[in-house]
PyMOL commands that place a pseudoatom at each C-alpha (Angstrom):
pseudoatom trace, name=CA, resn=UNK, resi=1, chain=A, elem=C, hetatm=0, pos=[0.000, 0.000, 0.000]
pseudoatom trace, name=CA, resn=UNK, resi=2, chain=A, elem=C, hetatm=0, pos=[1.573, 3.550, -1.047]
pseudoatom trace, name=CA, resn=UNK, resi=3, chain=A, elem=C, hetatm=0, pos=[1.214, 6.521, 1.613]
pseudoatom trace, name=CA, resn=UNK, resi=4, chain=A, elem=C, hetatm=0, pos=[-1.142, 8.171, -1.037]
pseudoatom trace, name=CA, resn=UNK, resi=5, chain=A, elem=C, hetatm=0, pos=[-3.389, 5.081, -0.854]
pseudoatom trace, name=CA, resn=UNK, resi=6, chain=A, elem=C, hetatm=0, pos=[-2.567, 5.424, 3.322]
pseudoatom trace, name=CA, resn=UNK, resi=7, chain=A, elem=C, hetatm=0, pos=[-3.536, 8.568, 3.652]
pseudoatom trace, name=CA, resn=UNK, resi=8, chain=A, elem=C, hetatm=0, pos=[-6.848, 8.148, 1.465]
pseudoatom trace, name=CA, resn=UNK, resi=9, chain=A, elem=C, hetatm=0, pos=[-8.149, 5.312, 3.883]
pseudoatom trace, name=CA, resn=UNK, resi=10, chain=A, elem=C, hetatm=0, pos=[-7.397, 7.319, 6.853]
pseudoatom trace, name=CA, resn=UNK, resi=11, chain=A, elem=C, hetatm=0, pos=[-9.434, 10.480, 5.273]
pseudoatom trace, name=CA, resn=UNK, resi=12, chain=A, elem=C, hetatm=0, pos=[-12.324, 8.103, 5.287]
pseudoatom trace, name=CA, resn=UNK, resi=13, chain=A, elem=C, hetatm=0, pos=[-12.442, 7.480, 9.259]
pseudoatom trace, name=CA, resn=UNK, resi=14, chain=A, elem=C, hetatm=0, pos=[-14.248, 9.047, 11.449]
pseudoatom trace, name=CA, resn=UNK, resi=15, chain=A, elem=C, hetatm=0, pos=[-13.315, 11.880, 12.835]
pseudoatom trace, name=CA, resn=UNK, resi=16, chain=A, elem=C, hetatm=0, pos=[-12.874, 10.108, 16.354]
pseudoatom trace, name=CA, resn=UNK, resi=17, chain=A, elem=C, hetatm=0, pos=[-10.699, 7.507, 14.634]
pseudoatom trace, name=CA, resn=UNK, resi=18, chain=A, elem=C, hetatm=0, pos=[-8.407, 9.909, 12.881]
pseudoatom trace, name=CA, resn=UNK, resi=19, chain=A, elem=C, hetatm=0, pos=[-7.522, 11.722, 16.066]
pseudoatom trace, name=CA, resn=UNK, resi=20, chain=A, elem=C, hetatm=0, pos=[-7.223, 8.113, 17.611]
pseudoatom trace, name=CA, resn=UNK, resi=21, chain=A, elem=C, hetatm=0, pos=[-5.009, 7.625, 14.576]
pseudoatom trace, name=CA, resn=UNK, resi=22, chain=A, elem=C, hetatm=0, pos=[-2.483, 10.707, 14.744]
pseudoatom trace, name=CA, resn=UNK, resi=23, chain=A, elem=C, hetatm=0, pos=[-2.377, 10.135, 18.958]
pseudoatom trace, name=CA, resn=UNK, resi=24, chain=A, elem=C, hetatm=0, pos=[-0.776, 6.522, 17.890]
pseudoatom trace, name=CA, resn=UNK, resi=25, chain=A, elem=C, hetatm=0, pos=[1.522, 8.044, 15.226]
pseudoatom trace, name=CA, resn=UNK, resi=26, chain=A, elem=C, hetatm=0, pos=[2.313, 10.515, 17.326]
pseudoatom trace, name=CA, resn=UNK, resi=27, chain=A, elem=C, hetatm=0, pos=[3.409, 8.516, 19.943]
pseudoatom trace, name=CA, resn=UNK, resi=28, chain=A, elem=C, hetatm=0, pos=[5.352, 6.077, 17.810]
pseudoatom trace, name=CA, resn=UNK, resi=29, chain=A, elem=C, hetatm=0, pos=[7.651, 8.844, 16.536]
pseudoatom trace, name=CA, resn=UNK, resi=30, chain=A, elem=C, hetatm=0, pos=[8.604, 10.151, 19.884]
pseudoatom trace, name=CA, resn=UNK, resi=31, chain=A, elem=C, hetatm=0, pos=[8.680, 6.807, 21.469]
pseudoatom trace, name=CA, resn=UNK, resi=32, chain=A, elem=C, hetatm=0, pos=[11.263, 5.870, 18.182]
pseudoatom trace, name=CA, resn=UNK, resi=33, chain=A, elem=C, hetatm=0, pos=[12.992, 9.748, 18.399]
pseudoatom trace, name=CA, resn=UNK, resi=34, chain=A, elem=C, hetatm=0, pos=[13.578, 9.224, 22.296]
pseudoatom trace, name=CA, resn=UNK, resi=35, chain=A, elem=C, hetatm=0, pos=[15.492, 5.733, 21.933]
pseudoatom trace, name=CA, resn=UNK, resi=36, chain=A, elem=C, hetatm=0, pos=[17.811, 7.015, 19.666]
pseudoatom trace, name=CA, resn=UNK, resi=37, chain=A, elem=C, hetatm=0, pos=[18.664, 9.461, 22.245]
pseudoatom trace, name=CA, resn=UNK, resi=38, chain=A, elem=C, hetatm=0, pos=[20.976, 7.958, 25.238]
pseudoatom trace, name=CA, resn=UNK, resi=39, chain=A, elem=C, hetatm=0, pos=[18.816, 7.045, 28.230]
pseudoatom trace, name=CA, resn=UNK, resi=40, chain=A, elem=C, hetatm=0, pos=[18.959, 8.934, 31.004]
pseudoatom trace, name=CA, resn=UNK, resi=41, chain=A, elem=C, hetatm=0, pos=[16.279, 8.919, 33.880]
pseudoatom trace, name=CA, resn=UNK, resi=42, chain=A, elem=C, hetatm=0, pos=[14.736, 12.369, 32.081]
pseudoatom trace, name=CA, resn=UNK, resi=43, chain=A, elem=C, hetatm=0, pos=[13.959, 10.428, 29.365]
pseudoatom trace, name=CA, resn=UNK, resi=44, chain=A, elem=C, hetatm=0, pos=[12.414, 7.233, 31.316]
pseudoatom trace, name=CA, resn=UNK, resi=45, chain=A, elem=C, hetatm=0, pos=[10.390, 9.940, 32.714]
pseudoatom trace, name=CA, resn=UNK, resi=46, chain=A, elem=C, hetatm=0, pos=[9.017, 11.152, 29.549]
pseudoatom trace, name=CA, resn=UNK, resi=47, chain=A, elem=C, hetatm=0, pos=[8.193, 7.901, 28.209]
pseudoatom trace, name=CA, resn=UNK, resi=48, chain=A, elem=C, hetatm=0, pos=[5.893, 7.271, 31.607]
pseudoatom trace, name=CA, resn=UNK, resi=49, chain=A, elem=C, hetatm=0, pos=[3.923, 10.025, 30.408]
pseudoatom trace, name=CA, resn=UNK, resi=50, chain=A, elem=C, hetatm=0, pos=[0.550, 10.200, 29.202]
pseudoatom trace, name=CA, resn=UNK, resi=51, chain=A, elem=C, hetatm=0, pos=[0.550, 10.050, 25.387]
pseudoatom trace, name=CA, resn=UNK, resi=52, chain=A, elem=C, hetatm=0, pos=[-0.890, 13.104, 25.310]
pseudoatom trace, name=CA, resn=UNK, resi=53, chain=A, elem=C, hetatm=0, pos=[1.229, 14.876, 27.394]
pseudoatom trace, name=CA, resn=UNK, resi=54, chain=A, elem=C, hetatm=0, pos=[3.911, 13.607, 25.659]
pseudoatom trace, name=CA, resn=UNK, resi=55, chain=A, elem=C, hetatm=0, pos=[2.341, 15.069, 22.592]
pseudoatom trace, name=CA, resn=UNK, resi=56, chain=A, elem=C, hetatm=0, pos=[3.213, 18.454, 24.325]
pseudoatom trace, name=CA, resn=UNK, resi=57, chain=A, elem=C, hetatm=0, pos=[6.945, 17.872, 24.771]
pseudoatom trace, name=CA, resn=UNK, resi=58, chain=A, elem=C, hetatm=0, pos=[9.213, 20.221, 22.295]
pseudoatom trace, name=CA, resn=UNK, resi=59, chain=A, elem=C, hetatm=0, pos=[6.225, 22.737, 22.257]
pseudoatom trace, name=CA, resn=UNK, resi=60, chain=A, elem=C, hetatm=0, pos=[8.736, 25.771, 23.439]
pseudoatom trace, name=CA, resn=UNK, resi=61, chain=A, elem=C, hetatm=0, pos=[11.474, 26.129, 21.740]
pseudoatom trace, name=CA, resn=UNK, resi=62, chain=A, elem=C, hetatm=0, pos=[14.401, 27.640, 23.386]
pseudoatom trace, name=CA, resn=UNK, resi=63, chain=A, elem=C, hetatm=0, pos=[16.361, 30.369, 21.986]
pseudoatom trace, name=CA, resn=UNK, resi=64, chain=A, elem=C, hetatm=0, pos=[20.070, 30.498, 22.142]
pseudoatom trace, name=CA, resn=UNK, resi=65, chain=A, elem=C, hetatm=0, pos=[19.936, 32.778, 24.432]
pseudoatom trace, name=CA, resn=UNK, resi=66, chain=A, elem=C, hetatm=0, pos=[17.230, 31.402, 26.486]
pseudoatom trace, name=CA, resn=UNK, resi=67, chain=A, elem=C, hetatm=0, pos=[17.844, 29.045, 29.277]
pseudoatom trace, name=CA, resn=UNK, resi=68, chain=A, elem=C, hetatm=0, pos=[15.819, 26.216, 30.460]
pseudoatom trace, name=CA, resn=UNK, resi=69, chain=A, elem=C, hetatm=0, pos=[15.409, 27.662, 33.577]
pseudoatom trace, name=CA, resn=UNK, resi=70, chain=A, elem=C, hetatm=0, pos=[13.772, 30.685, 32.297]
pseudoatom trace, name=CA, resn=UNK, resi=71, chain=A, elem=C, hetatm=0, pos=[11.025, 28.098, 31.475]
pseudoatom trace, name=CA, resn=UNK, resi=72, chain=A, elem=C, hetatm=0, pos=[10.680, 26.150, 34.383]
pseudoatom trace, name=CA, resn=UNK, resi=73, chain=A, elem=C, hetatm=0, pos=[11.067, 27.233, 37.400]
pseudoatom trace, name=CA, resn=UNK, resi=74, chain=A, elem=C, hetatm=0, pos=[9.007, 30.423, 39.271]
pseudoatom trace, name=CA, resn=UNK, resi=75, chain=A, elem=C, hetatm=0, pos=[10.927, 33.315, 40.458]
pseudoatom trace, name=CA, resn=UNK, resi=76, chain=A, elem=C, hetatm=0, pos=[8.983, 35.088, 43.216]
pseudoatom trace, name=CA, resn=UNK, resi=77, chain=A, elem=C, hetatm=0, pos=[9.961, 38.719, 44.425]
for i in range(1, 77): cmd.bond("trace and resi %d" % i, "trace and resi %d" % (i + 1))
show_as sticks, trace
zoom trace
């Protein structure tokens, strides 16, 4: 089956399915894009995840001149 002929079949699901569908997908290619990173216990953590919440990961991207910290942590005055 070509993608073309994929991506036809999929068209014709439901709309519940198709979501169903791209949450799998989804899932697959971070699953598959955090193995070929080395393990560490940040990414065991990730993978324990809801799949959607996964879905969220790499939302903000950092600038060069941002830090990490800048996005997660609170700084009270």
């Amino acid at each position: 089956m070509t993608l073309q002929e994929l991506q036809n079949q999929a068209l014709q699901l439901p709309i519940s399915d198709r979501w169903q569908l791209v949450q799998s997908v989804l899932t697959s290619i971070q699953q598959e894009t955090l193995l070929s990173i080395s393990p560490t216990p940040s990414v065991e953590f990730i993978t324990a995840l809801d799949p959607w919440t996964q879905s969220l990961i790499g939302v903000i991207k950092l600038n060069a001149d941002d830090s990490i910290e800048s996005y997660s942590t609170t700084h009270y005055s």
